[in-house]
VEXDREN-2710 file (C-alpha; in Angstrom, 1 decimal):
% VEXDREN-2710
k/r/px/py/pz
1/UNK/1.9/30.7/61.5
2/UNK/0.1/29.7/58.4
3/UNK/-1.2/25.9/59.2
4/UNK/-4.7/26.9/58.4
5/UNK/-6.6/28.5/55.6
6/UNK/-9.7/31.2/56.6
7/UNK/-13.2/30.6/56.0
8/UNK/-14.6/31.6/53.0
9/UNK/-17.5/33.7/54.8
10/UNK/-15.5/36.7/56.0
11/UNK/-18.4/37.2/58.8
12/UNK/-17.7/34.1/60.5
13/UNK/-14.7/33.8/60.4
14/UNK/-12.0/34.6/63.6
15/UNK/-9.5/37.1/62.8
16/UNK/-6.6/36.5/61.0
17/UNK/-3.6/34.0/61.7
18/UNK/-1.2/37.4/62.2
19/UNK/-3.9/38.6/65.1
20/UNK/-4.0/35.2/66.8
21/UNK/-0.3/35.8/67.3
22/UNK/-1.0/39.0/68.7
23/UNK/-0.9/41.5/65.9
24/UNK/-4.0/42.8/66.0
25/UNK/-5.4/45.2/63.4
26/UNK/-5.5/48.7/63.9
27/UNK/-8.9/51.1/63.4
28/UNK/-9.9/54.1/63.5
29/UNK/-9.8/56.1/66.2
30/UNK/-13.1/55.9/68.1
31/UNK/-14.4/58.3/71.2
32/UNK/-15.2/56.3/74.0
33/UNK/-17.7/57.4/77.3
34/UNK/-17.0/60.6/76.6
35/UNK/-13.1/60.5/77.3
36/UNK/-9.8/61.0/75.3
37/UNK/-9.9/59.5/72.0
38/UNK/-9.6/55.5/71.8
39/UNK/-10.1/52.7/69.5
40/UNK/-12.3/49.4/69.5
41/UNK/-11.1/46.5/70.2
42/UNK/-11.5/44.2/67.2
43/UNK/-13.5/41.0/67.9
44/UNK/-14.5/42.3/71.5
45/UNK/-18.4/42.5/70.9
46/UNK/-20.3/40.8/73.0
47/UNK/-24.3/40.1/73.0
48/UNK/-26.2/40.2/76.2
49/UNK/-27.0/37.0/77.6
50/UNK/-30.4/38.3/79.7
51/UNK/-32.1/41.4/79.8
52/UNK/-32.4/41.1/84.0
53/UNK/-30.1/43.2/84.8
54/UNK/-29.5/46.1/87.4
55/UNK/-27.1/49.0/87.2
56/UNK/-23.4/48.1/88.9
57/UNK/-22.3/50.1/91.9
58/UNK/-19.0/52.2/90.8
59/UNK/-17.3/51.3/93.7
60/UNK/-17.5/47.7/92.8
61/UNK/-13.9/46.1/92.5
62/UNK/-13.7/44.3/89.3
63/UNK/-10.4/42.0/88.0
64/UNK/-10.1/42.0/84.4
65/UNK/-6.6/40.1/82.3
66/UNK/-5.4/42.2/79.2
67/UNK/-3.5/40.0/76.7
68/UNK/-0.8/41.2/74.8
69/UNK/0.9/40.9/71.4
70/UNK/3.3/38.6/70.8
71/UNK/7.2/40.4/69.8
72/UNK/6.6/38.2/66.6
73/UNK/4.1/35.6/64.9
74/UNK/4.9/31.8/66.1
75/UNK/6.0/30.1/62.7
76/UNK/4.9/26.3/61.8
77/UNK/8.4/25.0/62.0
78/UNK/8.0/25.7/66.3
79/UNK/5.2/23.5/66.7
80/UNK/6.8/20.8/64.8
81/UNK/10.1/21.3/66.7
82/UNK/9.1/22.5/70.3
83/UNK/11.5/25.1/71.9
84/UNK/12.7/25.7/75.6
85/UNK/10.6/28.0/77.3
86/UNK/13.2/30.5/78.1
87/UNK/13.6/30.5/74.4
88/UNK/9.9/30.8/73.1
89/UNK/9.4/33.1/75.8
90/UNK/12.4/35.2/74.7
91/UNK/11.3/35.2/71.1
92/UNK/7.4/35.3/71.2
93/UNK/6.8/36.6/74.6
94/UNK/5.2/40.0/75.1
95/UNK/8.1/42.8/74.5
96/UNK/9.2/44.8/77.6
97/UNK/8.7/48.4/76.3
98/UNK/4.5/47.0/75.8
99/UNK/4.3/45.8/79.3
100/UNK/5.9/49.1/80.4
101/UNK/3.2/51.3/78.1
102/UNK/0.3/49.1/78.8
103/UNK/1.4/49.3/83.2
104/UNK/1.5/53.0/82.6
105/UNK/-1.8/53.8/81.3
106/UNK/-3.9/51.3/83.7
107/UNK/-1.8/52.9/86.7
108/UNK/-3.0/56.6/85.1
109/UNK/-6.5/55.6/85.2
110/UNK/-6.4/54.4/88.5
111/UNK/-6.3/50.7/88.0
112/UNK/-3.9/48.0/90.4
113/UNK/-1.7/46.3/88.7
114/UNK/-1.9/42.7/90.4
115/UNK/0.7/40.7/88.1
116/UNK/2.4/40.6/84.9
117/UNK/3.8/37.7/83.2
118/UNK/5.8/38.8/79.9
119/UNK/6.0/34.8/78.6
120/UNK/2.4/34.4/79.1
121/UNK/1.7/37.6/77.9
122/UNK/-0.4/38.6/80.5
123/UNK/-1.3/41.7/82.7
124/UNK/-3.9/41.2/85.7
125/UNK/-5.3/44.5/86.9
126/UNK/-7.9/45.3/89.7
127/UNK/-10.1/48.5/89.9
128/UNK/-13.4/50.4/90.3
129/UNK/-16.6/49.3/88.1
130/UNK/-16.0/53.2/87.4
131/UNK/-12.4/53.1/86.6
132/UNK/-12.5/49.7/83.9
133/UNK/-15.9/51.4/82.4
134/UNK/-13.7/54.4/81.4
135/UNK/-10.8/52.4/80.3
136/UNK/-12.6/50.2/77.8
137/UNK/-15.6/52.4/76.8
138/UNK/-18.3/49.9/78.2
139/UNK/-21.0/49.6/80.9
140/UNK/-21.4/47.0/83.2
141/UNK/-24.8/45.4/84.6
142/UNK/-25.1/42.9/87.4
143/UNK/-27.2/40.3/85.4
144/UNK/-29.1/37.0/86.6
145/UNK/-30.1/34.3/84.4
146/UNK/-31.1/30.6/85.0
147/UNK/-29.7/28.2/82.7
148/UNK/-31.0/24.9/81.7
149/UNK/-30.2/22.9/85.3
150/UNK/-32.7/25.4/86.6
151/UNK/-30.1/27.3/88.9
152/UNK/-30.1/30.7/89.1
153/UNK/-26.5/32.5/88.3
154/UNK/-25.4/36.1/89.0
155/UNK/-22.8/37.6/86.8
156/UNK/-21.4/40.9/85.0
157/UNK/-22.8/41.6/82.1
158/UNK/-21.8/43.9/79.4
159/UNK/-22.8/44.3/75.8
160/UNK/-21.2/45.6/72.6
161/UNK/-17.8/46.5/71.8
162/UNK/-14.9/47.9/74.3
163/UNK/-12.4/50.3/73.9
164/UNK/-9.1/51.2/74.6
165/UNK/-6.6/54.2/74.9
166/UNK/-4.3/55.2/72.3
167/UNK/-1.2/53.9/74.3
168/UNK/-2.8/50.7/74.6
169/UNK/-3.7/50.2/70.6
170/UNK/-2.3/46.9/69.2
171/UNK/-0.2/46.3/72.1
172/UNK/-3.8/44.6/73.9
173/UNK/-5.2/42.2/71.6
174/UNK/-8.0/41.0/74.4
175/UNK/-9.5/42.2/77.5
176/UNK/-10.8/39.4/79.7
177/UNK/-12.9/39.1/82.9
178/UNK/-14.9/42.5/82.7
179/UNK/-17.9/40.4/81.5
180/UNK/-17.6/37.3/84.5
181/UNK/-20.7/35.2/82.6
182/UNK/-20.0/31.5/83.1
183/UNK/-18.4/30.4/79.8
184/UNK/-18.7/26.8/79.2
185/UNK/-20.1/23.8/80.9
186/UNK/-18.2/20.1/81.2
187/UNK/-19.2/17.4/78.7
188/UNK/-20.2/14.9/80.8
189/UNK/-22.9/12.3/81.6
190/UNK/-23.5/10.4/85.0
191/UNK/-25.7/7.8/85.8
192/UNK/-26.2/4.8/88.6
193/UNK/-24.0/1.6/87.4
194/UNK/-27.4/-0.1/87.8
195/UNK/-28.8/1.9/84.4
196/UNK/-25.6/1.6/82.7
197/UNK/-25.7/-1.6/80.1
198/UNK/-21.8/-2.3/80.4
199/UNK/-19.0/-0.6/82.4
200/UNK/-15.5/-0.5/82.7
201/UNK/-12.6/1.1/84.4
202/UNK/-10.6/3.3/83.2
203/UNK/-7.4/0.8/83.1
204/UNK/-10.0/-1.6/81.3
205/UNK/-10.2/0.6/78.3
206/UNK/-6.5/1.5/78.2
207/UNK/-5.9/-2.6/77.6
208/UNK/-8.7/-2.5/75.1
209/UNK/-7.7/0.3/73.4
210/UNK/-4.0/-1.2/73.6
211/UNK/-2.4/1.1/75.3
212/UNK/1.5/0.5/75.3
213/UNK/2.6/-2.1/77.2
214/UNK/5.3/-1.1/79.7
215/UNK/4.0/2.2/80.4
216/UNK/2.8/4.1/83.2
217/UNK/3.1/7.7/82.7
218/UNK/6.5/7.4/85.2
219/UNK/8.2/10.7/84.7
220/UNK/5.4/12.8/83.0
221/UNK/3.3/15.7/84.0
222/UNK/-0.1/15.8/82.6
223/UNK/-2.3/18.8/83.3
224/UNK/-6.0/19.5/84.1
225/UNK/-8.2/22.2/83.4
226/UNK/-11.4/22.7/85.9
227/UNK/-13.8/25.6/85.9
228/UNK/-15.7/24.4/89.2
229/UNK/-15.9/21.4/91.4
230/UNK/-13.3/20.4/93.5
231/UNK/-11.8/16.1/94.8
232/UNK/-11.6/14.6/98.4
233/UNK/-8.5/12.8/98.9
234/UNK/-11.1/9.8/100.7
235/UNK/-12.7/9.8/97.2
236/UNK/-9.1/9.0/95.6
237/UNK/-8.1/6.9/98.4
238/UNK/-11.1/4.7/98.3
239/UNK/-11.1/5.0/94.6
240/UNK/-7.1/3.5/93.6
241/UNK/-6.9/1.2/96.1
242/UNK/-10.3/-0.7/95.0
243/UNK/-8.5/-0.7/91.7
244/UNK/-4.8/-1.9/93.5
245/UNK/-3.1/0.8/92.2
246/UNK/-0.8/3.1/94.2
247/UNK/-2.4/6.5/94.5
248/UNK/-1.6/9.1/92.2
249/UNK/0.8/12.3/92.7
250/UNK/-2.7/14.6/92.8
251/UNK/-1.6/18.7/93.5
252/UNK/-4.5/21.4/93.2
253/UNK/-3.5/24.9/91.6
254/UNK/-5.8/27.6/92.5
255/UNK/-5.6/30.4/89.5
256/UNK/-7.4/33.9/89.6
257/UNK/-8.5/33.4/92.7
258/UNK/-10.3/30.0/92.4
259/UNK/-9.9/26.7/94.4
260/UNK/-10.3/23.1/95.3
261/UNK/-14.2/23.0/96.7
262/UNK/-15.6/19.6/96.7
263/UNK/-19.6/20.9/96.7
264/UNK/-20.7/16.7/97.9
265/UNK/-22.5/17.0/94.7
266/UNK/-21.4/13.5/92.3
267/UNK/-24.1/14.9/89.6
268/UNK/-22.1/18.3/90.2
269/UNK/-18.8/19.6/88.5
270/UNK/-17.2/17.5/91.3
271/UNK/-18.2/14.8/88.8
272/UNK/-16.1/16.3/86.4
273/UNK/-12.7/16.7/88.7
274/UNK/-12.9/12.8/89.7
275/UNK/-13.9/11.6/86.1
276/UNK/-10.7/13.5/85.1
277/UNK/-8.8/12.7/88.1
278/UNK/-9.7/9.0/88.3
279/UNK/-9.1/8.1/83.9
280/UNK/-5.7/10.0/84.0
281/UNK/-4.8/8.3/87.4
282/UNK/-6.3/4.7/86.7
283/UNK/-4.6/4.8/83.4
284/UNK/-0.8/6.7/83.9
285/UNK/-0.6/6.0/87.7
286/UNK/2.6/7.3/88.2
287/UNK/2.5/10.5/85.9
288/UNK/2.3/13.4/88.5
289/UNK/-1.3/15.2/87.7
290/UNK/-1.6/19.0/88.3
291/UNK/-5.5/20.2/88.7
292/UNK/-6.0/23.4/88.0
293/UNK/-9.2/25.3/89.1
294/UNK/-10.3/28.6/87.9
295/UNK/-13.4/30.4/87.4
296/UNK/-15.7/29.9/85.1
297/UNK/-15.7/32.7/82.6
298/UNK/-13.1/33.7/79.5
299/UNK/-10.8/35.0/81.3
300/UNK/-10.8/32.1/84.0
301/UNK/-10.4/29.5/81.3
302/UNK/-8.0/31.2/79.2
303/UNK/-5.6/32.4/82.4
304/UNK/-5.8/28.6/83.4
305/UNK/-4.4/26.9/80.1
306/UNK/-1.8/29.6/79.7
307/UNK/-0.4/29.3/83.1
308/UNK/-0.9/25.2/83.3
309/UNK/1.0/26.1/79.7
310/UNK/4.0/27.9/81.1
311/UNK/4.1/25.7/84.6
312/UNK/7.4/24.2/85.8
313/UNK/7.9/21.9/84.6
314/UNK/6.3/22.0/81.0
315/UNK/3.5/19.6/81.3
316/UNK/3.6/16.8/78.7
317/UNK/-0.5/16.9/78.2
318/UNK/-3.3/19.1/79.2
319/UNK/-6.5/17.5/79.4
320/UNK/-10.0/20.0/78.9
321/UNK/-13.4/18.4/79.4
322/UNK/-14.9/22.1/79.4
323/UNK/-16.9/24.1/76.7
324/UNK/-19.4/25.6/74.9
325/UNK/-20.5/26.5/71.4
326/UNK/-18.4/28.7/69.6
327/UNK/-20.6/31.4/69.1
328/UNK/-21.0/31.8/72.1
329/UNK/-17.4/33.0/72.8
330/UNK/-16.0/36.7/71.7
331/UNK/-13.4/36.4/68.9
332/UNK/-11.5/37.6/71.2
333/UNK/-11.5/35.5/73.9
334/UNK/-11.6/32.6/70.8
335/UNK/-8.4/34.6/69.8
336/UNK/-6.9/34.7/73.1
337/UNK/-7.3/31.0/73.6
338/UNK/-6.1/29.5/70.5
339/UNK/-3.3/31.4/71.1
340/UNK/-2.7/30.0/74.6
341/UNK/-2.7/26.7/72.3
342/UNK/-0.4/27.7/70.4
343/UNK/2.2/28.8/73.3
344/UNK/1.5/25.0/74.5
345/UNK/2.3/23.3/70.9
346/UNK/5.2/25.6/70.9
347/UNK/6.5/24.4/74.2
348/UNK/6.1/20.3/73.6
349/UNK/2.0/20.0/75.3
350/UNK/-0.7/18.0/74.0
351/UNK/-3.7/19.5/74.8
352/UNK/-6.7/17.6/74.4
353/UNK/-10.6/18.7/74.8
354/UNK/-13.8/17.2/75.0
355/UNK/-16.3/17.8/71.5
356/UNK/-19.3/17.9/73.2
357/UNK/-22.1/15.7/74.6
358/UNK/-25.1/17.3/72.4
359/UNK/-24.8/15.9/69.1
360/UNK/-23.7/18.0/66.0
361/UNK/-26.2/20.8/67.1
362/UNK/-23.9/21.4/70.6
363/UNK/-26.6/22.6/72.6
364/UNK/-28.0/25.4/70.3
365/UNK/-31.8/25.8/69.5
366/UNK/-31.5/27.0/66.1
367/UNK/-31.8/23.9/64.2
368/UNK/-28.3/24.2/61.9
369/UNK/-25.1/22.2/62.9
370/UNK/-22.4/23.5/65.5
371/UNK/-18.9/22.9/66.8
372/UNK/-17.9/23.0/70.7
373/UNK/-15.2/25.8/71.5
374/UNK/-12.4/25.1/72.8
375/UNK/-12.2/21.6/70.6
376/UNK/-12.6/23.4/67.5
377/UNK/-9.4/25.6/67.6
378/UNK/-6.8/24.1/64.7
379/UNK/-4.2/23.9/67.9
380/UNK/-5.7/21.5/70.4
381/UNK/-6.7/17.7/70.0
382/UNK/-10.2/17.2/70.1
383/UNK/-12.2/13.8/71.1
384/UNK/-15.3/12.6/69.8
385/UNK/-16.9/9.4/71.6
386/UNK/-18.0/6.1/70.8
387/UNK/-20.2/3.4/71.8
388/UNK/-17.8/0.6/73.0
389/UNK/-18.8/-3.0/73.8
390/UNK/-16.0/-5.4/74.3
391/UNK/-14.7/-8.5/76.6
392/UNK/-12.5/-7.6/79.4
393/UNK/-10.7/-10.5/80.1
394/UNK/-9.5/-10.6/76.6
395/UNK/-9.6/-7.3/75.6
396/UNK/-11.5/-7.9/72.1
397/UNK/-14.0/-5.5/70.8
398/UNK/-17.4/-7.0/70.0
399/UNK/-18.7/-3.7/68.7
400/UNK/-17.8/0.0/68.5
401/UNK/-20.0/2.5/66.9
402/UNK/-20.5/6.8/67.2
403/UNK/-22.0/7.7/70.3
404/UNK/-25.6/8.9/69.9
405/UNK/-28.3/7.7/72.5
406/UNK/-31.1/9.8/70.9
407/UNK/-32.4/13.0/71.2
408/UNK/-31.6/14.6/74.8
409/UNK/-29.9/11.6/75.7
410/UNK/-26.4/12.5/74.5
411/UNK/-24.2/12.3/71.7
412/UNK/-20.7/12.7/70.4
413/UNK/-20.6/16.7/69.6
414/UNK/-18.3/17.2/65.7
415/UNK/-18.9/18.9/62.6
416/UNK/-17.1/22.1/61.2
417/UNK/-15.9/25.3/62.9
418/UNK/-17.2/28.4/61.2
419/UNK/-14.4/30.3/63.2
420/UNK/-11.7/28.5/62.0
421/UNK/-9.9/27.7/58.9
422/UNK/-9.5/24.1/57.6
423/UNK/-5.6/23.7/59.0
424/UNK/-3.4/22.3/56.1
425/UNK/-2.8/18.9/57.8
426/UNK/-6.9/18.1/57.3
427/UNK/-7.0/19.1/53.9
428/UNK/-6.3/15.6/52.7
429/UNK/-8.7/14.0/54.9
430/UNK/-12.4/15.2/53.3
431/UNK/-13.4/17.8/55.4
432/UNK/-17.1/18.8/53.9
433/UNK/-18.0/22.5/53.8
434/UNK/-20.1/24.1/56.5
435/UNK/-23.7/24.8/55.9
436/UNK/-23.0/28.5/55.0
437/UNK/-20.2/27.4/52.3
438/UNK/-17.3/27.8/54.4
439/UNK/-14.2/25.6/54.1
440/UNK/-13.8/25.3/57.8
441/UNK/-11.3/23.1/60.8
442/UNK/-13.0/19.4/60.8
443/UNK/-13.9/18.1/64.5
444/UNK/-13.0/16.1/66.0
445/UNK/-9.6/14.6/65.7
446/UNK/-10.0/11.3/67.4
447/UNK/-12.5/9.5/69.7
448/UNK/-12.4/7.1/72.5
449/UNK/-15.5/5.4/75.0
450/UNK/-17.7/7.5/75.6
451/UNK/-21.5/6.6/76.2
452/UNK/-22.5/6.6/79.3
453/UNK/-24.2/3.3/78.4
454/UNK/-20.7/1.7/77.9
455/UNK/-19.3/4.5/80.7
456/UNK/-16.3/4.6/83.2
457/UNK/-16.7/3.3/86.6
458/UNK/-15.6/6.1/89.2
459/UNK/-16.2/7.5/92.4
460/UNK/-17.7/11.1/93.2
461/UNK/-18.2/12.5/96.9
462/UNK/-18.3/9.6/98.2
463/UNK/-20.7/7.1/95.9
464/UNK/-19.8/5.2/93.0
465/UNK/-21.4/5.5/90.2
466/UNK/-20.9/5.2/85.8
467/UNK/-20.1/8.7/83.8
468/UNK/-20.0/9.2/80.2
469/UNK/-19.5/12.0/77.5
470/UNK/-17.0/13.3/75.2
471/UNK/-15.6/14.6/78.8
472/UNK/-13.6/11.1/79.6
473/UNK/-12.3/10.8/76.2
474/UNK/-10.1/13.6/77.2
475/UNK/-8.7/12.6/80.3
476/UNK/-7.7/9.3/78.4
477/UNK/-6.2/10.8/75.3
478/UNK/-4.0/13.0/77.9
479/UNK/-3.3/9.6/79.7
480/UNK/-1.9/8.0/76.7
481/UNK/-0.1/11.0/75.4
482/UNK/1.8/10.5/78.4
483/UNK/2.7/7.1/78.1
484/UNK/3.4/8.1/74.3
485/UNK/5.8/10.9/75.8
486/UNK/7.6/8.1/77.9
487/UNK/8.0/5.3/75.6
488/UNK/9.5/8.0/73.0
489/UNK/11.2/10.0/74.9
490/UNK/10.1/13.0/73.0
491/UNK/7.5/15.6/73.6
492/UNK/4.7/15.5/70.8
493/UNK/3.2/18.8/71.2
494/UNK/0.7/19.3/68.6
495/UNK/-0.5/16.0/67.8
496/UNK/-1.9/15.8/64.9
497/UNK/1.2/17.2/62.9
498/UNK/2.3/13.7/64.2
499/UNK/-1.0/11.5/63.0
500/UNK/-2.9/13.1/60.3
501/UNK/-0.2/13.0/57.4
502/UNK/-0.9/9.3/56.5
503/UNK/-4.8/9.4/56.5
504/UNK/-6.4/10.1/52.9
505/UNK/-10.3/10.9/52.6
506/UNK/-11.0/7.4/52.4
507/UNK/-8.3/5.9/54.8
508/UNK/-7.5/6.5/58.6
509/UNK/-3.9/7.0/59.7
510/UNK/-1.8/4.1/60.9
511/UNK/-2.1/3.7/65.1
512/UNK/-6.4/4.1/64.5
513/UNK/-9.0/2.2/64.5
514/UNK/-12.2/3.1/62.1
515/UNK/-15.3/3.7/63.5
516/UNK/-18.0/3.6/60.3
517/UNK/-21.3/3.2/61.6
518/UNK/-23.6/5.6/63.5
519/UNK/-24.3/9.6/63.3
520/UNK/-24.1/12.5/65.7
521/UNK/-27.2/14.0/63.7
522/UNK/-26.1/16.3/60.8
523/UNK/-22.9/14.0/59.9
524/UNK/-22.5/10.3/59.4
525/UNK/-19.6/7.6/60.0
526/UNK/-17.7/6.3/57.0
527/UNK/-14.2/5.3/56.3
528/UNK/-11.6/7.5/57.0
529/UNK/-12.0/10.7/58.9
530/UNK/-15.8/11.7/59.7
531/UNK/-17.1/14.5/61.7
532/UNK/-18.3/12.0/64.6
533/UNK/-15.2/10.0/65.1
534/UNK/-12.3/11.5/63.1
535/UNK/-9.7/9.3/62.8
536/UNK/-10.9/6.8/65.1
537/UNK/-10.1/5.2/68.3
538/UNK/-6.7/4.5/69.3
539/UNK/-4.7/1.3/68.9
540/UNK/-2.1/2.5/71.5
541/UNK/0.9/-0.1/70.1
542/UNK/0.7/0.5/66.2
543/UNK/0.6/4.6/67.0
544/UNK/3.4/4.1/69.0
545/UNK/5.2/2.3/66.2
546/UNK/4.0/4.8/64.2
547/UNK/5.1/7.6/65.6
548/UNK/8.7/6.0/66.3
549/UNK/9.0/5.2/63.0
550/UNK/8.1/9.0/62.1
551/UNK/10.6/10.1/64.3
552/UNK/13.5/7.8/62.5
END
């Protein structure tokens, strides 16, 4: 797949469009603990997160996924034309004899195998702190740190490179889970409706933002990602029917080992869940809406958008309200997830993923502009947010500018991925370089409501209450796609293949409305595409003609 160009600065960038398909470069061999000859892993460094850590007992149990390679790269012409999935998995799944070698050695050094999925090229194993340090060359530490919500949290730790066996050499392009830190947090922002200076609900935005009459999601599948947090059907119950609308098909997926756990925390991730639940539901009522929960950590997150990838049936949109910084990720784990992307673009799915609440510096201290992982991958739709003011009963917008409510207050997160290449479908658009020189994947795509200020009315453990952030512009670009999806009758994959080809560097595409005023910090609105908005906000019946007409 060749849809993006690499960064200039050969430090930052990911590795190369041939690994992220799973054709990871070879090295030299490398001894590792002491064992039978091995090799590093390439991109599988990892910097300590605290120095409070105590040694881990051997006989701890630890679960770890290894992803493999695919048989062969994914070309562009797949993502433009999605494939069955018996197909894509036939073609670009994992080959047989490299689940067989890769089974083999883990069994040898005294690992469980717990499952292996050849589409989703994925092998879950289960063994001994003792056993996994010797496989991959590494030591694990139990670690405690307390982030910035004051909460203490207790996790695996490791730090450096890993290692792996000869056998296993370019057949594993990732090994996930050994290090369990939490990996990202969700982008959003609650307060009481009595703060918030206007609020709507979600249906109230989708007639704003003219959302395709007509539609309702009926027939559709549309996806969510959660690392935490968990619904009460009372919440949804009480929720829709204050809103009169029938309640949504809501089913709860529990992946690598995680569940539905409603914590009776609304300023919790249990916000999250219902913000996600209640935009997708409140604006496609009758799509059916699949949650899935995982852990939060890479392997979590990355084992929950491959399998919500694969599902049956394919999902029309996956919505992510989840991340962090992209340095803060392996490559990888980056690696590993943009490729999970690009199985999803390759089997019809939208995905779609929050940019971030913290302005263009997402969260980091260091004073220089950064994106929010997973919204900067080239493969995955990401939404900025906006400050929205408008009149409900006639659905006109008075004003609409970039999110930013001052410093620690929240802002839109956008700027330019120093992992990523610019993709060739942004290259007309005016992407500017990143601070280091490199010619990098602009963010975000498109935009939506966003400020708490203007926020979404919803209903969390019981009390109702006004959230904002990047995190519901998400739920509602999901929400659309699926009425996009129904109205068409076609899946539309990766979207912006579909929107970007008519925007200039001066000029949005057709089905958007320009945002040009505000700034998330280090980049400014203006016409056309910007780091704070990108193409704008939706104007659901001119992108539908649009993409109708681009389909004729």
């Amino acid at each position: 797949m060749s849809e993006q160009q690499p960064p200039s600065n050969e430090q930052a960038a990911s590795p190369d469009r041939a690994s992220s398909n799973g054709q990871a470069p070879s090295n030299e061999l490398a001894p590792s603990n002491g064992q039978a000859p091995s090799n590093e892993l390439p991109g599988s460094h990892r910097e300590p997160l605290t120095s409070t850590t105590t040694p881990i007992p051997g006989d701890e149990e630890v679960e770890a996924t290894l992803i493999l390679r695919r048989r062969e790269p994914v070309p562009d012409e797949v993502l433009r034309n999605p494939l069955p999935r018996d197909e894509f998995v036939r073609r670009y799944g994992a080959d047989p004899a490299d689940i067989d070698t890769v089974v083999a050695e883990a069994k040898a050094a005294g690992a469980e195998v717990i499952s292996v999925d050849a589409g989703e090229r994925r092998i879950r194993i289960k063994a001994k702190a003792s056993v996994v340090q010797g496989l991959f060359g590494t030591t694990l530490e139990s670690a405690t740190h307390e982030p910035r919500d004051g909460q203490t949290v207790r996790f695996r730790q490791r730090t450096g490179p890993l290692s792996v066996p000869e056998p296993m050499r370019d057949r594993v392009v990732a090994v996930l889970g050994l290090d369990d830190r939490p990996q990202a947090t969700a982008h959003f922002v609650s307060i009481t409706s009595a703060a918030a200076a206007v609020s709507y609900t979600p249906d109230q935005v989708a007639d704003i933002y003219r959302f395709p009459a007509g539609t309702d999601g009926t027939g559709r599948t549309v996806a969510i990602i959660e690392l935490g947090g968990g619904f009460d059907q009372a919440d949804l119950d009480a929720y829709f029917g204050e809103l009169g609308i029938a309640m949504p098909n809501v089913t709860a997926v529990g992946v690598d080992g995680a569940s539905n756990q409603p914590g009776a925390d609304p300023n919790g991730a249990d916000g999250e869940v219902l913000l996600d639940i209640e935009v997708i539901g409140a604006i496609a009522p009758k799509a059916n809406i699949v949650v899935y929960f995982a852990p939060n950590t890479d392997a979590g997150f990355v084992d929950a958008v491959t399998r919500a990838a694969h599902a049956e049936p394919t999902p029309d949109a996956i919505s992510i309200s989840w991340g962090e910084s992209e340095d803060s990720w392996t490559a990888q784990a980056r690696t590993a997830f943009d490729d999970a992307l690009v199985d999803a673009a390759g089997l019809g799915v939208t995905v779609t993923a929050a940019a971030g609440d913290d302005g263009s510096a997402d969260r980091v201290t260091d004073g220089k502009a950064h994106v929010d992982f997973p919204a900067s991958s080239p493969h995955i739709l990401a939404c900025g947010g906006t400050s929205l003011n408008a009149n409900t009963s006639t659905d006109q917008v008075t004003s609409e500018v970039v999110w930013n409510d001052g410093a620690g207050r929240g802002a839109t997160g956008g700027g330019v991925s120093d992992a990523f290449g610019l993709p060739s479908w942004q290259a007309k658009v005016g992407v500017p370089k990143t601070a280091s020189g490199n010619t990098g994947r602009g963010v975000p795509d498109v935009a939506g409501d966003a400020d708490p200020q203007t926020g979404y009315k919803v209903r969390v453990d019981g009390t109702d209450t006004v959230i904002g952030g990047t995190s519901a512009v998400a739920p509602l670009w999901a929400a659309l796609t699926a009425r996009l999806v129904q109205a068409t009758g076609n899946r539309l994959g990766l979207l912006s293949l579909h929107v970007y080809p008519d925007a200039t560097a001066t000029a949005t595409a057709p089905g958007f409305r320009d945002i040009v005023t505000g700034n998330n910090g280090a980049y400014s609105a203006r016409a056309g595409w910007d780091a704070c908005t990108g193409l704008g906000v939706p104007d659901g019946d001119a992108l539908l003609k649009a993409l109708q007409a681009s389909a004729g």
